[in-house]
C-alpha positions in Angstrom: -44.7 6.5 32.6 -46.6 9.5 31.3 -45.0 12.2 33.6 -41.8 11.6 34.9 -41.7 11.4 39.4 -39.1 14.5 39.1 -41.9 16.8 37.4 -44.4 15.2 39.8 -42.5 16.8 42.6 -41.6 19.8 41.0 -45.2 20.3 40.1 -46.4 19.4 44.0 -43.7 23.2 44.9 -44.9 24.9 42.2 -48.2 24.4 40.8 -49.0 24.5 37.2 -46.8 27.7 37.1 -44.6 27.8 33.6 -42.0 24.7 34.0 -38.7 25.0 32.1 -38.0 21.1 30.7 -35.4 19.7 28.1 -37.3 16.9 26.1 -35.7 14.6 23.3 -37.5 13.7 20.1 -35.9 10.4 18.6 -36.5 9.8 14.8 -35.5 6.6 14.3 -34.9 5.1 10.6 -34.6 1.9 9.4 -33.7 2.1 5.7 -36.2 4.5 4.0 -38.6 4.3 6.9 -39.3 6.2 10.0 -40.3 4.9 13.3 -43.9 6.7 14.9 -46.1 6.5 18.0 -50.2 7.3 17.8 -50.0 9.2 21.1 -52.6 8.4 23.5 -53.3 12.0 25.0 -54.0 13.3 21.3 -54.1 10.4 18.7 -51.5 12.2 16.6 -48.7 10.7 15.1 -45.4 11.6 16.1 -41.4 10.1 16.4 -40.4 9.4 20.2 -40.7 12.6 22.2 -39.5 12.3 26.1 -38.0 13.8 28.9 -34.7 14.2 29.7 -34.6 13.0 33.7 -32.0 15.0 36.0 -28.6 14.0 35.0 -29.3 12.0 32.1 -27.4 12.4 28.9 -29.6 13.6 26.2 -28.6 11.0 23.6 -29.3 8.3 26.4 -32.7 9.5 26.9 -33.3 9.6 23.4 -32.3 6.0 22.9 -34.1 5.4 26.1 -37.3 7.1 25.5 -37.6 4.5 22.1 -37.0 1.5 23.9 -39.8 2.8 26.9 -42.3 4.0 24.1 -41.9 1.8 21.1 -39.8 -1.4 22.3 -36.9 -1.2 19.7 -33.5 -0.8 20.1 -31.9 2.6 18.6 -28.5 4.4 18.7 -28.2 8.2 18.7 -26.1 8.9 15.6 -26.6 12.4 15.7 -28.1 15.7 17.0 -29.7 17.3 13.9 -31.8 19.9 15.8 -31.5 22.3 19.2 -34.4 24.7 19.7 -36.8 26.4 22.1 -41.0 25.3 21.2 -43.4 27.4 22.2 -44.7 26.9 26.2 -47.4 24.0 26.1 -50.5 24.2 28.5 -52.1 20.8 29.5 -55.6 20.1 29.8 -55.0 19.9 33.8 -53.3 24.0 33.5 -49.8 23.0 34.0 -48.1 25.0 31.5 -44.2 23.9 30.5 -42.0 24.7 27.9 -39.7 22.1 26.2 -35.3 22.8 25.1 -36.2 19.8 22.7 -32.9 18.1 20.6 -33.9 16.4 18.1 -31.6 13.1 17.1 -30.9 11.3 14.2 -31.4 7.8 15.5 -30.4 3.9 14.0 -32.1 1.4 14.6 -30.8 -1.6 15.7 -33.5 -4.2 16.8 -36.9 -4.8 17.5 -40.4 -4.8 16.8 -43.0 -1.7 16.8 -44.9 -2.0 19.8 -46.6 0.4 22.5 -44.8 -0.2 25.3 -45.2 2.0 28.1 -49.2 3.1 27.6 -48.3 6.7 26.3 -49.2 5.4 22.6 -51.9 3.4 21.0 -49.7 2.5 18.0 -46.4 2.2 16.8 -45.2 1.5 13.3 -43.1 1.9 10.6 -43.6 4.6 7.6 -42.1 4.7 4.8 -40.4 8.7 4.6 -42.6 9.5 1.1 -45.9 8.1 3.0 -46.0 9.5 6.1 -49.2 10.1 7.9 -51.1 12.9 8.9 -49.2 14.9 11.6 -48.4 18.7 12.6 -45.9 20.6 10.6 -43.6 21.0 13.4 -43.5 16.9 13.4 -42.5 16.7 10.0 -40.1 19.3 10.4 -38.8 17.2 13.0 -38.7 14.0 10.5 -37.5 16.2 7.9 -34.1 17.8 9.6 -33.0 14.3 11.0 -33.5 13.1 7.5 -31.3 15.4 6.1 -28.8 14.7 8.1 -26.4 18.1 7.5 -23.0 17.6 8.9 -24.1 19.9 11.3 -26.4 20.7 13.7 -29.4 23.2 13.1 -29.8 25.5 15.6 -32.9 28.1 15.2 -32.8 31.7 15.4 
């Protein structure tokens, strides 16, 4: 499901005034190589990105939003990243703006596959032969990677 029913409503009070959201991004490794999704609404590659529905645990989204998106099994190990991105207008004018924690992920089964309709592809890259994708992406990938002992929080 492309936009979750609780934004749905929210959006039906609200229009497509600014929309405070917590999302999840999921980089899941296996070995040396990094789980991505071709997103449908853009064709960029990116790692799992979701929304965190109302009471959900962010780590269980996370691990949720991979199983929904890419079919594979993944455990949160880790939260590597917590920051603010910028506010993101759609092409329909809702504008929202996205808490996104960003978690280390395992995985643990499962083949590469798009599940839910919100990707074309999924696959796995290898972390020195990743495709073309936006900076903030790779800084994504990268910060999971490094996997600090603690989490980055941006200033």
């Amino acid at each position: 499901m492309a936009t979750p029913d609780f934004v749905l409503a929210l959006r039906e009070k609200i229009g497509t005034a600014s929309l405070w959201l917590s999302g999840v991004t999921a980089v899941v490794l296996r070995g040396e190589d990094v789980l991505l999704v071709k997103r449908t609404d853009s064709g960029e590659w990116t790692p799992v990105t979701g929304i965190i529905d109302p009471g959900e645990e962010p780590a269980v989204a996370a691990e949720r939003e991979v199983l929904e998106e890419a079919d594979i099994v993944a455990v949160a190990e880790s939260l590597s990243w917590v920051r603010v991105i910028p506010p993101v207008r759609y092409p329909n004018g809702d504008v929202s703006q996205y808490l996104d924690l960003v978690f280390r992920c395992r995985y643990v089964s499962g083949e590469p596959f798009p599940a839910d309709g919100e990707n074309t592809e999924a696959a796995w890259f290898p972390l020195d032969g990743l495709p073309a994708m936006s900076e903030d992406m790779r800084a994504r990938i990268r910060v999971a990677v490094e996997g600090a002992v603690r989490t980055r929080f941006e200033r």
